[in-house]
C-alpha positions as CSV (number, residue, x, y, z in Angstrom):
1,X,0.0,0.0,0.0
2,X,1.8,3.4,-0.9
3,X,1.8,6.7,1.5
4,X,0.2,10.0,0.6
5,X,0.6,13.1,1.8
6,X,-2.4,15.3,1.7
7,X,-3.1,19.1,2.8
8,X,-6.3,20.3,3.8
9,X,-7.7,22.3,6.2
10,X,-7.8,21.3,9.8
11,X,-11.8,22.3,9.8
12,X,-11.9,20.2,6.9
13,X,-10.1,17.2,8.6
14,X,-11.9,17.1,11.6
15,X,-15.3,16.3,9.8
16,X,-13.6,14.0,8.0
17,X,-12.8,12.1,10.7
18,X,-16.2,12.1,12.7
19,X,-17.9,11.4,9.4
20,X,-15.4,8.4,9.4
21,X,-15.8,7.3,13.0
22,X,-20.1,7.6,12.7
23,X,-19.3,5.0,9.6
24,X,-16.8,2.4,11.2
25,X,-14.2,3.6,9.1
26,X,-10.9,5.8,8.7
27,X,-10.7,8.6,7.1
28,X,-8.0,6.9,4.4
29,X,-10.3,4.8,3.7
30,X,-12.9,7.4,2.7
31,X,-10.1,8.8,0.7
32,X,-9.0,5.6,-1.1
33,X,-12.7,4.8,-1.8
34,X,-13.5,8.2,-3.4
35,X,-10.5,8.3,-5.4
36,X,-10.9,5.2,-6.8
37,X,-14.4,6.1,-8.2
38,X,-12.6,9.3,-9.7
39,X,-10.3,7.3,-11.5
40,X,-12.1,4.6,-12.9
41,X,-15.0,4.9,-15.3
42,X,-18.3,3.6,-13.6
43,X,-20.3,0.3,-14.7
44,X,-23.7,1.4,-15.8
45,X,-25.2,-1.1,-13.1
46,X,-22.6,1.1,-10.3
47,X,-24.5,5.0,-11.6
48,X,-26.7,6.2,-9.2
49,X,-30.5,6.9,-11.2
50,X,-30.3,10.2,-12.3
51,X,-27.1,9.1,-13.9
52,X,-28.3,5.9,-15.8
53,X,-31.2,7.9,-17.7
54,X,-28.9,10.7,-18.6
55,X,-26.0,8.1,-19.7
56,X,-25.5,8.6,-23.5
57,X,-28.0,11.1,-23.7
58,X,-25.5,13.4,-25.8
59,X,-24.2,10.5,-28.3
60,X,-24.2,11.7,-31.5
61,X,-24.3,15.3,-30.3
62,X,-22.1,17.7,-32.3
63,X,-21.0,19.7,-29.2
64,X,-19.6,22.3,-30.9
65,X,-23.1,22.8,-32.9
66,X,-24.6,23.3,-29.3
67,X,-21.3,25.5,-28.2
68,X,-21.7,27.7,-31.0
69,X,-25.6,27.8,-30.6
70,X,-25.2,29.4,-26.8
71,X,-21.7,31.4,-27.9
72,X,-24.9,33.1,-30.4
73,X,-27.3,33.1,-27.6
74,X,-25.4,34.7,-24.8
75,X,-23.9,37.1,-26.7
């Protein structure tokens, strides 16, 4: 298991670890967990809801059709 060194705010921290504790877990854990699910693409069956009908919803899009479109609106 590798070692990182992390700064964040003490306020910050201290949440953290209650939020931890209230869970029957560390605070690396926590960390490990959520990094993990930043770094890996999810499984369709692993999206929360919302997520799963919104999946693909833009395939096929030309998104810089719909750029250009607000660029023309918000001018």
């Amino acid at each position: 298991m590798a070692k990182l060194t992390l700064s964040v705010d003490e306020a910050v921290v201290r949440r953290a670890k209650r939020y931890a504790a209230g869970r029957g877990t560390s605070v690396s854990d926590l960390v490990e967990r959520y990094l993990d699910l930043l770094a890996r693409p999810l499984r369709r069956d692993e999206m929360p809801p919302v997520l799963r009908l919104l999946h693909g919803a833009g395939k096929g899009v030309d998104a810089g059709a719909h750029r250009r479109h607000l660029e023309r609106k918000y001018r």
